[in-house]
N, C-alpha and C positions, 0 to 999 in steps of 0.2 A: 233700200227701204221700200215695204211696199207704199204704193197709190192706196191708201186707205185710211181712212181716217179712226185713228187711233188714239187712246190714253196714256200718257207715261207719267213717271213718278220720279223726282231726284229725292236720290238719299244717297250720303255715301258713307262707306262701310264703318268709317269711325263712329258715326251716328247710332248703327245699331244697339240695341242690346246687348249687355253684355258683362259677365259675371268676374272681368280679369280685366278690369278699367279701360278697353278702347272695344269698341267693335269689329268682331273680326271674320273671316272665309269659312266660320264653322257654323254651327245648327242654327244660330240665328237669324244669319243671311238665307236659310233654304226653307226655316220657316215664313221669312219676308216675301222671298220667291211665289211662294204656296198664295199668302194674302195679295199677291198681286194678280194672283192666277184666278183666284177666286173672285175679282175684281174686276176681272175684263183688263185688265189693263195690261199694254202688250211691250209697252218699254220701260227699260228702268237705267233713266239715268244716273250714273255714279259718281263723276267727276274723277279729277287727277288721282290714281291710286299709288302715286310716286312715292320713295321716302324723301321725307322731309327734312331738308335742315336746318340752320339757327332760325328761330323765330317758329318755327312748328308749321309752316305755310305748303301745303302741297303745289301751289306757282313756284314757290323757291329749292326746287330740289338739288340735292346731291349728283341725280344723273336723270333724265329724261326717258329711261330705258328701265329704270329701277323700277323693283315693286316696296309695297314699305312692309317690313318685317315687323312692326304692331300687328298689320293684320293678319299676321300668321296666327291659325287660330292652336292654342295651348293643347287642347282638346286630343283634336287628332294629332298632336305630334307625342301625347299619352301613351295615343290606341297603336304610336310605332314603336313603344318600348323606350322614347326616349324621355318621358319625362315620368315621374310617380306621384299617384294619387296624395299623396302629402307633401310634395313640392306645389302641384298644384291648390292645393288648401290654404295655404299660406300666400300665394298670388290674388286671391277673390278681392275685389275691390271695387264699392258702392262711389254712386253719385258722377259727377261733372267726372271729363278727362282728366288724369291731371299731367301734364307733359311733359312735367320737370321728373316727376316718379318714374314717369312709363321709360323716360332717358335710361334712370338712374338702376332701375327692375330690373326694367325688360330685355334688355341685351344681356346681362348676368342671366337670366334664366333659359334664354336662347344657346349662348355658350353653354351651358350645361347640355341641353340638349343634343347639341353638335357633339359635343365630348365622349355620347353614347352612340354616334352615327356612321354607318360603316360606311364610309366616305372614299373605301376603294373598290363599292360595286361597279360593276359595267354600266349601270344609268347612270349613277353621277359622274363617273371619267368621261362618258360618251357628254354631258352636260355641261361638262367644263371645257371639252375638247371643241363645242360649238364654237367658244370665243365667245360670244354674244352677251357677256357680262363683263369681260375683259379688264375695260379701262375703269369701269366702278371696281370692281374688285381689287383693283390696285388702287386708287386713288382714296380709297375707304381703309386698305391697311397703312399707307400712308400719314394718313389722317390719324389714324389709331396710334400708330406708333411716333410720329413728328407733333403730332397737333396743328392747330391754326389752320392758316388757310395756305392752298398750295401756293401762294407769292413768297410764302415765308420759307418753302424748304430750300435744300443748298441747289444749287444750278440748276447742275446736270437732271436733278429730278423736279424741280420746276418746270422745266424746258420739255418735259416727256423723251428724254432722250431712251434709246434703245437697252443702253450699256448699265443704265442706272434702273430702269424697269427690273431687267433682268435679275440684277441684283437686290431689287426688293423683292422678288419674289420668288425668288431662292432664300434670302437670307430670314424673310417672314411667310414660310411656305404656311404654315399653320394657319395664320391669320389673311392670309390670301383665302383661301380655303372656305374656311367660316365665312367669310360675307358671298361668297359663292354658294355654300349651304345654305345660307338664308333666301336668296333668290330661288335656288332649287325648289328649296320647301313651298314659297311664294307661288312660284309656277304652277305646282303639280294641285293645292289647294285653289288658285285661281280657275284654273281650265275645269276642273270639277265641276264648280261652283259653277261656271259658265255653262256647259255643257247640261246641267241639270236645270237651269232658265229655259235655255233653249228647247228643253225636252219640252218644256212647258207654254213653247209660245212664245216667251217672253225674248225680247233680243236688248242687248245690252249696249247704252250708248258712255262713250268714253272720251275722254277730253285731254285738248292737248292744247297747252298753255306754249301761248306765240312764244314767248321770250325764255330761256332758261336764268340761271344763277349763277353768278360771278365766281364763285367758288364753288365748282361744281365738276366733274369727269369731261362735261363738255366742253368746257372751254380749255378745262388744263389738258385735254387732248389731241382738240382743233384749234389754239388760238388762232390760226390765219385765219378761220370764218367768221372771224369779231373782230370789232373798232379796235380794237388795242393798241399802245405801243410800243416798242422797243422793249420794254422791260415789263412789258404782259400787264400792263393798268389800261384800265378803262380811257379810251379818249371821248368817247359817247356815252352815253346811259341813255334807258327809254323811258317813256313817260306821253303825259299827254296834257297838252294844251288849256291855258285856264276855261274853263267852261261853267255851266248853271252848279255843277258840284261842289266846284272850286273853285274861287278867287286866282289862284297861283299855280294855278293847274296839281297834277302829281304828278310827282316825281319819281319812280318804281325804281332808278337803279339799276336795272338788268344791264348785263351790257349788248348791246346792237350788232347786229349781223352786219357784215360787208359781205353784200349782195353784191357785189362783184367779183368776189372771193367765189363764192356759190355758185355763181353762173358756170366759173371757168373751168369748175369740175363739176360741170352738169348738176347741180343742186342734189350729188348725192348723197349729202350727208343728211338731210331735210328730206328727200325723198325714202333715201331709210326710217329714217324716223314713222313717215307717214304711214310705210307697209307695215311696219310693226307695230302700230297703233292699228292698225285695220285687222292684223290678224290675231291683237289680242279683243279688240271689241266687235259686235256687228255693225255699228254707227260710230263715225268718231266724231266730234263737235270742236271746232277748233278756235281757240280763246282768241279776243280781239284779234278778228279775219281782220279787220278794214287794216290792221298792220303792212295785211301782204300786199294790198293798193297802195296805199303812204303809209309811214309812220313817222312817225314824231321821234325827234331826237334833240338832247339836252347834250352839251358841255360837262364832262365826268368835272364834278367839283361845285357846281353850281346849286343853291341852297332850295330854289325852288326851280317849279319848269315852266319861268314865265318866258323866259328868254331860250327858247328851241327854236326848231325847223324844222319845214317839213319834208322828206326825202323821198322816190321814189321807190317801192319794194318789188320785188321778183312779179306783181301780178301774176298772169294764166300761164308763163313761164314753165312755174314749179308744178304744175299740174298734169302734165306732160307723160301721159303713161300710168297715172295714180289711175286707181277707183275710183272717180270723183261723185256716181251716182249711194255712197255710202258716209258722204263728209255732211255735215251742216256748220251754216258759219255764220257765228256769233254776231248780231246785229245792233250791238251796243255799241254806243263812240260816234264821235263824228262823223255820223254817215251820208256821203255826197254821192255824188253821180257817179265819180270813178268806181267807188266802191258798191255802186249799184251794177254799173256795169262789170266790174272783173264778176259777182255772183249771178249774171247774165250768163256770162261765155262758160262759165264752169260749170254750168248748170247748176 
């Protein structure tokens, strides 16, 4: 970031205007661009651009890595041939989000899309050959085809096993595919989008929520880097402390990192995360930091989070070789001396 004292602005992209019920990566966002340019204003916070799952909350995603395919914008997947002026006509849609619709729409209109998409060019084989959508991309066909949440499938593919992978995605090669076209699309409109702020000044701050979701590619990927037990349930959930907001504190649910899981492979699954959050934003902002000094943890089962504790977390650890002159961290929460201190050393 530069030393200068600057304006920024949050909005994120669902907020936008927008003629196809959510806001999205097309003309809208580069005319908001333009008003911020015209504005002096040099940052534009976004927030979590993740897909979201049950409950619509971009903290509770699917995958950490994800981009969310609402904000693919209709528009230009038109102007590649894959969609028609009267499929789009029939998508227009006035007023509030609505999320149950955008569910029930918008992934039928995406599949259409894909259906038109030549999905055996050299950029998308070269795209899918990264790996770097990998485990969402399975865990979303999955999903599609089993339902529920990954505790409920048969073992071998609860478990992430090698042999049962393989098998889903061979035997639903189609639908592997597709949520891998969705991401594609997501990318290639994202970076644009980016790249055309940046032309203008403007640098893009992006946000990465401490905790991920229970049913999510993360955890059915890595359970050993979470409280879990034996049979993959939560033994922790996170949360925080009754305080002035709360009588009973909250109780968020997520399930909690065993930070010594982390340690023991040099915190690379977390350190991944962080590069890729830095190389998709110019700033990343990272939700309740004071987590990574202490955080608070609950009993999976417990009705409120009166009855926690407090744990140590990875402090300056995890910071170890990041960019750390591009993070900002979130100063909400209980914030004491430790947590004064670990944003001391990290700068």
């Amino acid at each position: 970031m530069d030393n200068v004292r600057s304006a920024g602005v949050l909005l994120h992209i669902s907020s936008l205007p927008a003629k196809y019920g959510i806001g999205s990566l097309g003309k809208e966002a580069y005319r908001f661009a333009k008003r911020l340019k015209k504005a002096g204003v040099r940052y534009w916070q976004i927030l979590p651009l993740v897909q979201t799952g049950y409950g619509d909350s971009p903290y509770q995603s699917v995958s950490c890595s994800s981009g969310n395919p609402y904000f693919i914008d209709l528009d230009l997947l038109a102007e590649q041939g894959l969609l028609t002026k009267k499929e789009l006509k029939a998508l227009v849609r006035k007023g509030d989000v609505d999320y149950g619709a955008l569910y029930t729409e918008r992934y039928q209109t995406l599949r259409t899309a894909y259906s038109r998409f030549a999905f055996d060019s050299a950029e998308f084989r070269a795209y899918v050959d990264e790996g770097t959508h990998e485990d969402y991309a399975l865990f979303m066909t999955a999903k599609t085809v089993f339902g529920g949440s990954f505790i409920d499938w048969e073992e071998d593919l609860r478990r992430h096993e090698s042999a049962a992978l393989e098998k889903l995605r061979t035997d639903y090669h189609e639908e592997y595919l597709f949520w891998l076209f969705l991401q594609y699309e997501f990318d290639l409109q994202w970076k644009a989008l980016k790249q055309y702020c940046n032309s203008l000044g403007i640098r893009i701050i992006g946000d990465i929520p401490l905790y991920v979701a229970y049913d999510s590619a993360d955890v059915w990927a890595h359970p050993e880097l979470f409280k879990l037990d034996e049979d993959l349930k939560p033994k922790k959930v996170a949360g925080v402390p009754p305080d002035y907001f709360s009588e009973t504190g909250q109780l968020w649910g997520n399930p909690v990192f065993d930070w010594e899981a982390h340690q023991k492979e040099g915190y690379r699954w977390w350190r991944s995360r962080l590069n890729q959050a830095l190389e998709t934003y110019d700033v990343v902002r990272i939700d309740h930091f004071r987590g990574l000094d202490r955080y608070y943890e609950v009993d999976a089962g417990e009705e409120t989070a009166v009855n926690g504790e407090w744990q140590d977390g990875p402090k300056d650890e995890l910071f170890e070789g990041i960019d750390k002159t591009r993070i900002i961290a979130e100063d909400l929460g209980e914030i004491d001396d430790g947590v004064r201190s670990l944003i001391k050393r990290t700068g």
